[in-house]
C-alpha positions in Angstrom: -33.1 -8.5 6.8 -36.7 -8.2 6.1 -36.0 -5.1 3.4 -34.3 -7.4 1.2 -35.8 -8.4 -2.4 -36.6 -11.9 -2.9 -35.2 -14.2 -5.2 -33.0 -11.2 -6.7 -28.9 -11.0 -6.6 -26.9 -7.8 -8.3 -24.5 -10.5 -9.8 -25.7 -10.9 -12.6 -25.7 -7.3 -13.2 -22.2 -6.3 -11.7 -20.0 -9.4 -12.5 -18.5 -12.2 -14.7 -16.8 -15.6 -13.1 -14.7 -17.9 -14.5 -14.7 -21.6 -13.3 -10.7 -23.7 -13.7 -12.1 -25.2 -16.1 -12.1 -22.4 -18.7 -16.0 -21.9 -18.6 -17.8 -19.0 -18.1 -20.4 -19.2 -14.7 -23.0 -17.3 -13.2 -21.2 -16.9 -9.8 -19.1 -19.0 -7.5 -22.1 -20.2 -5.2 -23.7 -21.3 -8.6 -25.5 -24.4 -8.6 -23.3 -25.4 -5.7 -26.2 -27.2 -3.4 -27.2 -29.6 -6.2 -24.8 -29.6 -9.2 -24.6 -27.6 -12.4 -28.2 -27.1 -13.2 -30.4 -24.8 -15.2 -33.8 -23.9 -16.6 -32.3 -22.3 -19.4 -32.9 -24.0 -22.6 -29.1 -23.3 -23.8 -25.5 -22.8 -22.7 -25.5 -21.7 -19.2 -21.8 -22.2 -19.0 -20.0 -21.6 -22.4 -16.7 -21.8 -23.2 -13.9 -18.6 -22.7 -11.9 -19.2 -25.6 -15.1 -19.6 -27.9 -16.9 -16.3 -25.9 -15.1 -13.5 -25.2 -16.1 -11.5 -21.9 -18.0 -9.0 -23.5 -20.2 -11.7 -25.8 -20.8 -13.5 -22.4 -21.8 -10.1 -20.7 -24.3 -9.6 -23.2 -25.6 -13.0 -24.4 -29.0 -14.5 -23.5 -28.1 -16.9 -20.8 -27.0 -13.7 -18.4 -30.2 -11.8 -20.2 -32.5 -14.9 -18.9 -30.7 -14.7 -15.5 -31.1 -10.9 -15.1 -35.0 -11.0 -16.2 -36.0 -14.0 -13.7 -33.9 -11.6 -11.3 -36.0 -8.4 -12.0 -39.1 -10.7 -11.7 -38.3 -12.0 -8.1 -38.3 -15.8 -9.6 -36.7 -18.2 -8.0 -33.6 -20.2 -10.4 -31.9 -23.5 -9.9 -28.9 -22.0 -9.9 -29.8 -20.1 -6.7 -30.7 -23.1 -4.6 -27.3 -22.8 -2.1 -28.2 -18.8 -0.9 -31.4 -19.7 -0.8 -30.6 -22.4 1.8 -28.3 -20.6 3.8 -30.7 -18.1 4.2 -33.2 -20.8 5.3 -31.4 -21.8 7.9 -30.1 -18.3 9.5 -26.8 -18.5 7.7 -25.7 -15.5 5.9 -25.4 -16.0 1.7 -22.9 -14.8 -1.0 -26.9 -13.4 -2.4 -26.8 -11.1 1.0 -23.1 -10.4 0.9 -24.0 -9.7 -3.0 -26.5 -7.1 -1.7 -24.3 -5.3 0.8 -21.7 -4.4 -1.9 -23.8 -3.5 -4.6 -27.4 -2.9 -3.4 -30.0 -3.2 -6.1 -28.8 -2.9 -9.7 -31.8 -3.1 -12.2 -29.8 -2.6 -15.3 -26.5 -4.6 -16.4 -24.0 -2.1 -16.9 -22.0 -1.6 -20.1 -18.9 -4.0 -18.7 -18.7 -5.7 -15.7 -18.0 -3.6 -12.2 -16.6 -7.1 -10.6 -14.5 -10.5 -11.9 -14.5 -13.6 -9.6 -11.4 -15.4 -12.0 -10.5 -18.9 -11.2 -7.4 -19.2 -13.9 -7.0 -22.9 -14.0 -6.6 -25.5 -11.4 -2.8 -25.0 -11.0 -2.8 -25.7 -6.8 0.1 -27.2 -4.2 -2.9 -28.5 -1.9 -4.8 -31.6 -2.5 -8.1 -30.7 0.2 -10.7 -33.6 0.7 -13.2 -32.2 -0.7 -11.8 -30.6 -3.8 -11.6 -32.8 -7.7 -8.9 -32.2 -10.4 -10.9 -29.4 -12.2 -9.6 -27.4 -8.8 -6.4 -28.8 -8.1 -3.4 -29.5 -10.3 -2.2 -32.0 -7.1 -5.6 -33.7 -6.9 -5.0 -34.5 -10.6 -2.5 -36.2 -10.1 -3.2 -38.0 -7.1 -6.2 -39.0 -8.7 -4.3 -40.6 -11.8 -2.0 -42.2 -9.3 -5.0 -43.8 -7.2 -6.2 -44.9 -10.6 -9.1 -42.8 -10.3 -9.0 -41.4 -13.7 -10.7 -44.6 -14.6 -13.6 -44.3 -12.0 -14.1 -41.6 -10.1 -14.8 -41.6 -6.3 -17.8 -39.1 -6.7 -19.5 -37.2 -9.9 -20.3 -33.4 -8.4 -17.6 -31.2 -7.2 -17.1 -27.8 -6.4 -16.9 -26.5 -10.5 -20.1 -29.1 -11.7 -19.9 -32.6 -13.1 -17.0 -35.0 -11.8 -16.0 -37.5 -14.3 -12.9 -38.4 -16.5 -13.6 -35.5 -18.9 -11.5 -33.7 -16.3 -8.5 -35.5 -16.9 -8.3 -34.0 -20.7 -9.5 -30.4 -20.3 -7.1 -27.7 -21.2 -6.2 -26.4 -17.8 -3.8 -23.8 -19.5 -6.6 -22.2 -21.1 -5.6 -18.6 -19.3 -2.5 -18.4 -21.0 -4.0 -17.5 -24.1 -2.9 -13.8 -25.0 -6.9 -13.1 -26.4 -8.2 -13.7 -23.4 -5.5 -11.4 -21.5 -6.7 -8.8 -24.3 -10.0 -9.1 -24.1 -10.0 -9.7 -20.0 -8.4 -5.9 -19.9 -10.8 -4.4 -22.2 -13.9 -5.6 -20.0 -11.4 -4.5 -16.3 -11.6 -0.3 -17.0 -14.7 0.1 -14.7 -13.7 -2.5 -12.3 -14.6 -1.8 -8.8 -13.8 -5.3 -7.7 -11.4 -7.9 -8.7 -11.6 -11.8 -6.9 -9.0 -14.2 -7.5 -9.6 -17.8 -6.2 -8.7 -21.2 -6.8 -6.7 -23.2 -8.1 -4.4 -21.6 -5.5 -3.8 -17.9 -7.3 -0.9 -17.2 -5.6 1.3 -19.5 -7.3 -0.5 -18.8 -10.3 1.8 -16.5 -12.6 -0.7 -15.1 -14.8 -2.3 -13.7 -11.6 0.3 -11.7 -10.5 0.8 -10.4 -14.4 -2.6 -9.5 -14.3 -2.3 -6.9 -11.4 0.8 -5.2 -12.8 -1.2 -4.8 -16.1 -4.3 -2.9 -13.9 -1.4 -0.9 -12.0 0.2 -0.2 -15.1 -3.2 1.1 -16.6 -3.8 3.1 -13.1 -6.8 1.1 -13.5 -5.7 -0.9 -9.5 -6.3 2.6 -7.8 -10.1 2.0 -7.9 -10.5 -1.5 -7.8 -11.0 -3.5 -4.2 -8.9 -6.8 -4.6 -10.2 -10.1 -2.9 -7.7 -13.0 -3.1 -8.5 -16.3 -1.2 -5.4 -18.7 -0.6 -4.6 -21.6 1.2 -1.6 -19.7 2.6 1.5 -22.1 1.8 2.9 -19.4 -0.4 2.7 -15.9 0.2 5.3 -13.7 -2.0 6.7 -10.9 -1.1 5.9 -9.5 -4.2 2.5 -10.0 -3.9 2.4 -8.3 -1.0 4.4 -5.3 -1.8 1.6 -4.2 -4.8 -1.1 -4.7 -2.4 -1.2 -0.9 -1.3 -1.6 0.5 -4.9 -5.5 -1.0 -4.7 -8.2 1.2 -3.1 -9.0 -1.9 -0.9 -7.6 -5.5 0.2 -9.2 -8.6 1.3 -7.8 -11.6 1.6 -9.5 -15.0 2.6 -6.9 -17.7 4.2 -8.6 -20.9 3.9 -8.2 -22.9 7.1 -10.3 -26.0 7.8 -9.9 -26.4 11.8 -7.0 -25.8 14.3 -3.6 -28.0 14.0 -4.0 -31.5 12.6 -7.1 -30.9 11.5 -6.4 -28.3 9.3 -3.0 -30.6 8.3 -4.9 -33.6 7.1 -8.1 -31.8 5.7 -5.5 -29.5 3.7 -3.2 -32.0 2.6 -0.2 -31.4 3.0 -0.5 -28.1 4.7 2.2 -28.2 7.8 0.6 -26.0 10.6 3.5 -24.4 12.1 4.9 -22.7 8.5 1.6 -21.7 7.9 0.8 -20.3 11.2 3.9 -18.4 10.5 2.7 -16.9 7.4 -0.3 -15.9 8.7 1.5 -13.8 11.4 3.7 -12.4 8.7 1.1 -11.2 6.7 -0.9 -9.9 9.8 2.6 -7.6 10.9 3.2 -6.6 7.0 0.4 -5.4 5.4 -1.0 -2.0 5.7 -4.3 -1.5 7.2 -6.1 -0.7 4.0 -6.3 -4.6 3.3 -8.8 -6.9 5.7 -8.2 -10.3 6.6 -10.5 -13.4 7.1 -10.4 -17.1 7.8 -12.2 -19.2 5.5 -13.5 -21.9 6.8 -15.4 -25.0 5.2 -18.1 -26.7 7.5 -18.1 -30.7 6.2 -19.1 -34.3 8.1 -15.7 -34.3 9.6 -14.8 -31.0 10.1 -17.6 -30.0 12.1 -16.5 -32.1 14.9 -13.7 -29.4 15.4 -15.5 -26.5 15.4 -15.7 -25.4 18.8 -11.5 -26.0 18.9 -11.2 -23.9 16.0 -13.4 -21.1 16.9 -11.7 -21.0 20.6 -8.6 -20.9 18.5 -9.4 -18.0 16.1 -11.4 -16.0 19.0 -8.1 -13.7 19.8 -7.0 -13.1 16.0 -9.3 -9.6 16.4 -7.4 -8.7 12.7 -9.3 -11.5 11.4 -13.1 -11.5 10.0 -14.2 -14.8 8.8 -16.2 -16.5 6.2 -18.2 -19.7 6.9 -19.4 -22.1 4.3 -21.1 -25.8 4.3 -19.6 -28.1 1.9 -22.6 -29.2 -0.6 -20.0 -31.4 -2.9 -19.0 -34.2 -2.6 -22.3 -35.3 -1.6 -21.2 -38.0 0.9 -19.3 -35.0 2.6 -21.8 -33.1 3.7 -23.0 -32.3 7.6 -26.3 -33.9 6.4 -24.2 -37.4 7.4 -24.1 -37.0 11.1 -26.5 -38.8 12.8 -29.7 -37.5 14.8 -27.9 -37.9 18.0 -24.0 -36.8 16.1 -26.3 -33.6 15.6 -27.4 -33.2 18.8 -23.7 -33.7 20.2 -22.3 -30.8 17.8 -25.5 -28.5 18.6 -24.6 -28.9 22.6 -20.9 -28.3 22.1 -22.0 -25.3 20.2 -24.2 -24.2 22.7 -22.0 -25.0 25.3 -19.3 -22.8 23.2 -21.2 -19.7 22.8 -22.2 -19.7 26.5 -18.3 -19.6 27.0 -17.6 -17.0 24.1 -20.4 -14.2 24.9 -18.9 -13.4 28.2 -15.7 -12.5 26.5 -16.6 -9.9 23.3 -14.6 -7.0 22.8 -15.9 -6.0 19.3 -18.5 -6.2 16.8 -16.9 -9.1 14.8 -17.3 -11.3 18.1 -20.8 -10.0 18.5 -21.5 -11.0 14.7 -19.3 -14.8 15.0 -21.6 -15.3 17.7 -24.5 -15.1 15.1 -23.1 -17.3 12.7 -22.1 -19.7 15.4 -25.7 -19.6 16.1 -26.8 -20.3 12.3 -24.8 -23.4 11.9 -25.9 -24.6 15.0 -29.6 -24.0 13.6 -28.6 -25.6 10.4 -26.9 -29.0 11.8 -29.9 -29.8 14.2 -32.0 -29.5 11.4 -30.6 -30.8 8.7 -32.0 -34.4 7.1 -30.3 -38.0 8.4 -27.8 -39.2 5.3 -25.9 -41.6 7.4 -26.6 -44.0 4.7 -23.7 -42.5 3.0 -21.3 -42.6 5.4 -19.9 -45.7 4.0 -18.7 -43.8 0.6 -17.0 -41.1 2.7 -15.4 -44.4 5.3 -14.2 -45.7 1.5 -13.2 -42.4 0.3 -11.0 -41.7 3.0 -9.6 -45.1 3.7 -8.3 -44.7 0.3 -6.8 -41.3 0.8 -5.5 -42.2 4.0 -3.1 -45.2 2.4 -2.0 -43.1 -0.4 -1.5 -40.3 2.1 0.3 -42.4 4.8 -1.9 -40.6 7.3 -4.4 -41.3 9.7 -8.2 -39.9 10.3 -7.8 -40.9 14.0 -4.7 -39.1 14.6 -6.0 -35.9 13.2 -9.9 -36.1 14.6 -10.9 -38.6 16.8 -14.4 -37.7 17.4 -14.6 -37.9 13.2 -13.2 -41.4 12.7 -15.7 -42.6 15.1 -18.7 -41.0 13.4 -17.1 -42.5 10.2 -16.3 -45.6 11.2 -12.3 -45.3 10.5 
């Protein structure tokens, strides 16, 4: 949209995010195209139990932030709207802009919390590290990656074997429950990613305490999951928020979502999808979530034809930035040019069969990552760390690339 300011997001004016590692952080798109940078001459990501949310609210690195912000200047930790945007793709900055608008003051606490509460998780994806996965931990130790890690940027900043000592039960501390409340009365939004939050006790707790308060009646509550687990119960206090979103994660149709999601079994979660589609009341929005990488985007046309007739369902797309040697920046000139004409060969098929304006707007997005791939730089030099990666995974795993996506292991070399 050509009215939109430059170089300015209202996150830094409306909200506070927590990374699994028990750090505070800018937002979750932070830094996420070229690792956990900064022009700030201190702490841009400080430590929870050494800064309450209120000290972080009001400290200098958010201060910094909000003046470049009001200025229009461009900041490192930007980079990854500012290249969505670039290439026609939409940004959590524009997403950012269509909750909140323009906000030119930080208000007294923060209106939104994007909480991450450790990396407890029953998934081990391929592109996630131990500071976002309990199971990757340990697969990791197992692998003997502890001692040398496969990659050094992940999806929360710096990979390395610091990981393996951090205190990931940092949330259970009762201060920061205290304090957490104190900063939740004017909450209009609550986020709750992962580690996978739905097996995450203190996440439910934290939702009876904001019922409890009557605080949940004015609070939209966004939960992204990988969908193994879905209580009951956390269904049932769905309806006493104003408004529900939640995000399923799902990286391509059947086996491709199976060996991406490790070790995500289709048909039980295909189940719970359906049971949370009939159940919940129509006050809470669904969406797939769905992370575009050098393997996955092979399957995209399959799993857009297969999430076409789920009209319940919006959708989120995002490219994977980290690891580095995952990134759609692998594919080859002519790889590109094979996705870009499968693309184009699927929205041909697709835009004689819209029946609302969420096809009309997948269409777009469709469009954007096609713009994005064709354009994108030639890192094929790399695919040798991802062949290496996964060759790895594959024997700890007993699984195969080439059973789960062809088209991928041949690109890879598997």
């Amino acid at each position: 949209m050509n009215s939109e300011p430059q170089n300015y997001c209202p996150y830094p004016f409306t909200q506070l995010t927590t990374t699994p590692t028990g750090r505070w952080k800018l937002c979750c798109s932070s830094s996420e195209a070229f690792g956990a940078i900064s022009d700030f001459s201190g702490e841009a990501q400080p430590i929870i139990r050494e800064n309450s949310p209120q000290k972080f609210w009001n400290g200098e690195y958010l201060n910094w932030v909000r003046e470049k912000h009001l200025k229009r200047e461009p900041i490192k930790e930007c980079a990854a709207c500012l290249l969505y945007e670039k290439n026609g793709a939409e940004s959590y900055r524009q997403r950012a802009l269509k909750e909140f608008g323009v906000v030119s003051q930080p208000l007294k606490t923060p209106i939104s919390l994007d909480l991450k509460l450790g990396n407890k998780c029953n998934a081990a994806c391929l592109f996630c590290d131990p500071s976002s996965s309990s199971r990757v931990l340990k697969e990791w130790q197992d692998i003997g990656w502890d001692q040398q890690v496969p990659f050094d940027s992940g999806l929360t900043g710096v990979v390395n074997q610091d990981l393996f000592s951090v205190d990931y039960d940092w949330a259970e501390s009762p201060d920061f429950w205290s304090e957490l409340l104190k900063a939740s009365q004017n909450l209009k939004n609550l986020k709750f990613t992962g580690g996978e939050p739905l097996i995450n006790s203190y996440m439910v707790k934290y939702l009876d305490h904001l019922v409890e308060n009557d605080y949940a009646k004015n609070i939209r509550l966004q939960t992204t999951t990988n969908g193994i687990v879905v209580p009951e119960k956390f269904l049932k206090i769905l309806p006493r928020f104003r408004e529900v979103q939640l995000n399923f994660s799902v990286d391509g149709f059947g086996k491709q979502n199976e060996y991406i999601r490790h070790p995500t079994k289709w048909e039980p979660w295909l189940k719970n999808i359906h049971r949370v589609m009939n159940s919940v009341p129509e006050n809470v929005e669904l969406y797939f979530q769905h992370s575009i990488s050098a393997y996955s985007v092979f399957g995209l046309s399959d799993y857009f034809r297969w999430m076409w007739p789920y009209k319940r369902f919006r959708f989120h797309l995002f490219k994977v930035f980290h690891p580095r040697f995952q990134r759609t920046e692998l594919l080859t000139v002519t790889e590109k040019k094979q996705v870009a004409e499968q693309l184009t060969q699927l929205l041909l098929e697709l835009s004689t069969q819209v029946t609302c304006e969420r096809d009309t707007y997948l269409l777009r997005e469709i469009e954007g990552i096609r713009g994005f791939i064709a354009s994108e730089e030639d890192w094929s030099f790399m695919k040798p760390q991802l062949r290496s990666y996964l060759q790895t995974l594959d024997r700890h795993r007993k699984v195969s690339l080439r059973d789960a996506m062809p088209q991928a292991a041949d690109s890879i070399g598997l």
